[in-house]
N, C-alpha and C positions, 0 to 999 in steps of 0.2 A: 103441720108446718111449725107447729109451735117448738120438737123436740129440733128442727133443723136449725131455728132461730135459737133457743138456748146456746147449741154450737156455735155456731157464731160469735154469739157473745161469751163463749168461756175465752173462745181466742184472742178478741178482739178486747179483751180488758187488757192483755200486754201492750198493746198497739200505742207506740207512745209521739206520734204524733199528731195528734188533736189540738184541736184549736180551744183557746183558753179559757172560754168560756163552758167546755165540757169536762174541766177538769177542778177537781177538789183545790182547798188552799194548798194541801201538800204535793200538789203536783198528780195524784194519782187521778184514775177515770173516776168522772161520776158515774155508778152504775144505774141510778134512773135516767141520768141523760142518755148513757151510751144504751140504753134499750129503744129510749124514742128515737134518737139518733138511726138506729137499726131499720126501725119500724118505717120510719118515713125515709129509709135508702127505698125500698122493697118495695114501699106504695106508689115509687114513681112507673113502674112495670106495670103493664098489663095486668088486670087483675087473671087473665088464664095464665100467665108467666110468673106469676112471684111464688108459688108454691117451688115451681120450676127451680128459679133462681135460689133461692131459699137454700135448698137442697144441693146445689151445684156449687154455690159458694160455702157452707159449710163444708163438703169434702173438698173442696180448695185447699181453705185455709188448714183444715187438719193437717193438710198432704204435701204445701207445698209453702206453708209459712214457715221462716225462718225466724224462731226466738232468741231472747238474750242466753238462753243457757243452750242451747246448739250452736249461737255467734261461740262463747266464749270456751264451750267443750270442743270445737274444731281448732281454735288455735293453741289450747291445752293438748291436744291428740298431734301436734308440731313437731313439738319436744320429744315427742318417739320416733320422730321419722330418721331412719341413717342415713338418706342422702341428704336430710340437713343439718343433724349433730354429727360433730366431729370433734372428739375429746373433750366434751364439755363446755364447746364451743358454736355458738348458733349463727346463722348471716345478721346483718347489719339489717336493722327493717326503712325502707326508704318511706319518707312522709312528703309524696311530689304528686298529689290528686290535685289538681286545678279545681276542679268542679265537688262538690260534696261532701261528707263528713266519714264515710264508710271506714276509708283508709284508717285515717285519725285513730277512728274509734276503737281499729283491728290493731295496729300499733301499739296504742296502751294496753291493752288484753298481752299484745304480748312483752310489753317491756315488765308486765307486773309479774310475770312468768320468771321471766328471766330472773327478775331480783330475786324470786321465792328460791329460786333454784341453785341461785350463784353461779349461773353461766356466764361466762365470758363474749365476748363480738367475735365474729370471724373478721380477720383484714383483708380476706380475699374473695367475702361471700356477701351477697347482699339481697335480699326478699321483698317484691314488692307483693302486698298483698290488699285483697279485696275481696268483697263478699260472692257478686256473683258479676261476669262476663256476657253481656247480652251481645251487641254487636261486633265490641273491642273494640269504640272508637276511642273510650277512654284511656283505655292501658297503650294502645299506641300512641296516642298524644303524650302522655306522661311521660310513658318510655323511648319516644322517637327524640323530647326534648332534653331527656337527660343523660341519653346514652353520648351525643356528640362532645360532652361537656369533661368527660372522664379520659385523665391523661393516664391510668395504671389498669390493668389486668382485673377483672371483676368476673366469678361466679355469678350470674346472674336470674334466681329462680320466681317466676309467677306463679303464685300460690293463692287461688280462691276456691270458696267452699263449693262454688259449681260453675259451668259456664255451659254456652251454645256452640256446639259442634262443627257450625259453619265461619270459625276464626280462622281456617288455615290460611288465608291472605293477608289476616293479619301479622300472625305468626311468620310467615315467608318476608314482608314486610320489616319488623322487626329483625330478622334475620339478617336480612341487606345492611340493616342500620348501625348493626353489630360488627358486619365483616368491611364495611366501610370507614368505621373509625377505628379498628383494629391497622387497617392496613395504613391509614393516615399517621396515627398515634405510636405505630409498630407493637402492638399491643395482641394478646387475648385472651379477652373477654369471650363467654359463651352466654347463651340465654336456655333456660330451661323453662318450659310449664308443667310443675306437678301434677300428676294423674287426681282427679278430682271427680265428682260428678256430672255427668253428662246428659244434658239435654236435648235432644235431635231436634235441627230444624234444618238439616242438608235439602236443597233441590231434588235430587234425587231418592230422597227417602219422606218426599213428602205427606205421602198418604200414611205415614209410621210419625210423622213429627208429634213434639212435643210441644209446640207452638199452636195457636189458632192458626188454620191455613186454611180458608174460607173454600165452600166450591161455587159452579158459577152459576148453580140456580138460583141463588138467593137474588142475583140482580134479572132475573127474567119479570120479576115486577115490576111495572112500568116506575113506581115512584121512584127506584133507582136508577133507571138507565142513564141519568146524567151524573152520577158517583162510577162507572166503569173506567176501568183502566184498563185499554186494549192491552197492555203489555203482561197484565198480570197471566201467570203459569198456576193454574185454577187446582187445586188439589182435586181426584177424579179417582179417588177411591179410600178405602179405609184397612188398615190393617194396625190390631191393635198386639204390641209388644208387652212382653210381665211388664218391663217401668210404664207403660202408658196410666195415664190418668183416665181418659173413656175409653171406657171397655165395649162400648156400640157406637155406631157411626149416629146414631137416630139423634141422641144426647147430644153427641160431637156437633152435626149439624147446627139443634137447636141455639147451640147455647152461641158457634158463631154468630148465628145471625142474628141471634136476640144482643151481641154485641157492635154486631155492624150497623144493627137499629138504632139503638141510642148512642153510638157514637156519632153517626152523621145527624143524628139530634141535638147533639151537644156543640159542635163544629159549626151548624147550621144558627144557632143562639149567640157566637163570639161573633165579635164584630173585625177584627183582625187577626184571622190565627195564623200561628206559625204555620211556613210551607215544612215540618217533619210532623204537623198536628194529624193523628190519622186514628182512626177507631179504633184501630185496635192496637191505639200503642205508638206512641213517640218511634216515625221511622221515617228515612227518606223518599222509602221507596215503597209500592203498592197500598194495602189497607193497613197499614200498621205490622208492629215486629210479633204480637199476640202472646207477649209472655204470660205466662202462667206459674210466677216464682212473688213472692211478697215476702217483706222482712216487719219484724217489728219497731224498726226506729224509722222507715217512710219506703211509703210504697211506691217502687220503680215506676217511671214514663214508661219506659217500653210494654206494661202491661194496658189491658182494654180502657178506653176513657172512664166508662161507667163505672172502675171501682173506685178514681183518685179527681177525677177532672171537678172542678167547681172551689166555692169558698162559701164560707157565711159571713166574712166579713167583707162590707161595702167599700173598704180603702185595695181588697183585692179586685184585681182585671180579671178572675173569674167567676166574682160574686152571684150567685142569684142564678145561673147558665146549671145547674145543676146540680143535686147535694152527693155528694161521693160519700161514700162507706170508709175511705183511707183515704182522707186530706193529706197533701204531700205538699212539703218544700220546693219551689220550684228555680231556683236562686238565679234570679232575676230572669224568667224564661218571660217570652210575650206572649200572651193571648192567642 
């Protein structure tokens, strides 16, 4: 276990949201903290699961952590694309996230581009960008709120370094918001999503997803049958694609349910949680959305409780409910 915990901790020295206490006066990680910090994520498992765990999140993080120099080489690899230069000319980058710092942080990345470069703004082209697209409730609120507000003709391209498969209702969504202030405004405006990375988590491609998509043995033990959700479409097989991350169902199984475990552990300890608080992942509907993406400045709700849920500090409403691996901003979310 021990060469699977080194891993871990090569990665997790980038990880720069930590709590302040785990960090040097220059702001960087303490690395004897961040080993016991480690130590005592692991020891909360079973002791027959943490070798398990160990192992599973070390090729996690290899495979599916998003660092500052892959944030910053995806919006440098921008500036090559020809559907968004044009004479030396790039889209306008919109700064309209309600919720979190992603945008912001992709913005300056690329407004520092642009100086190096001496490119110019498009007036007729505009970028929203972000890091990764889980369900798209973000980019439609953003985008539903700002597209009614424009009285002139707008290129309009979404551009993140990956997103979830199952957006096409957002996108059709979007679409209407477009063609309705087009025809109001007498205007047209288009919307574009640049071809990006893709993660499967279609209905119909469930047993291929790239998402946790739990099956429904794991609740034929009694202590669950009061966590079912009649409604839930149970994944009922496995089929593993080159981009899959497990390559055997055996793994796949394990690791859901060793996350549906301590999530309804963790849920079970809050004394008010949110109705979207779900095992495996900040979602409205069934166990959670089961993402399996992480970045280095804070790790996604939509991913399993056990890597982000908890605090160590006692002015937080998750203190003491469980120590996560990747402490996350939650800006102002409830319990």
């Amino acid at each position: 276990m021990q060469k699977d915990f080194d891993r871990i901790f090569s990665v997790l020295k980038t990880y720069e949201n930590f709590e302040q206490y785990m960090l040097n006066h220059d702001n960087t990680v303490n690395e004897g903290l961040l080993k016991n910090h480690i130590n005592l994520w692991i020891s909360q498992f079973d002791a027959t699961e943490q070798e398990f765990m160990a192992s599973i999140t070390a090729n996690l993080l290899e495979q599916r952590f998003l660092s500052k120099e892959n944030e910053i080489n995806f919006i440098k690899g921008l500036f090559n694309n020809p559907t968004l230069l044009n004479n030396d000319s790039m889209p306008f980058p919109l700064n309209i996230q309600r919720n979190g710092n992603s945008q912001n942080r992709l913005v300056q990345h690329y407004t520092l581009f642009m100086n190096e470069l001496n490119h110019s703004y498009s007036q007729d082209s505009v970028i929203y960008l972000d890091d990764f697209i889980f369900s798209g409730g973000r980019v439609f609120s953003d985008l539903s709120n700002w597209i009614p507000l424009q009285d002139k003709s707008y290129n309009i391209f979404v551009v993140v370094i990956g997103y979830h498969t199952n957006i096409w209702s957002v996108k059709n969504q979007l679409h209407a918001k477009i063609f309705q202030n087009n025809q109001a405004k007498k205007i047209q405006s288009t919307l574009s999503f640049l071809k990006c990375y893709e993660w499967e988590n279609r209905l119909f491609k469930k047993n291929e997803s790239d998402i946790l998509w739990p099956m429904e043995k794991f609740f034929k033990n009694p202590n669950y049958y009061s966590h079912i959700d009649p409604k839930f479409n149970y994944r009922d097989g496995f089929l593993a694609t080159p981009q899959s991350f497990f390559k055997n169902n055996d793994d796949r199984v394990k690791f859901e349910n060793i996350c549906l475990k301590y999530g309804f552990k963790i849920i079970q300890r809050c004394q008010n949680p949110n109705n979207t608080t779900r095992p495996l992942g900040n979602y409205r509907f069934g166990y959670g959305f089961g993402g399996l993406v992480f970045t280095y400045k804070n790790c996604p709700n939509n991913t399993p409780l056990l890597f982000w849920w908890g605090s160590s500090d006692p002015h937080n409403p998750m203190y003491n409910q469980w120590h996560p691996l990747m402490p996350r901003r939650t800006y102002g979310q409830a319990c």
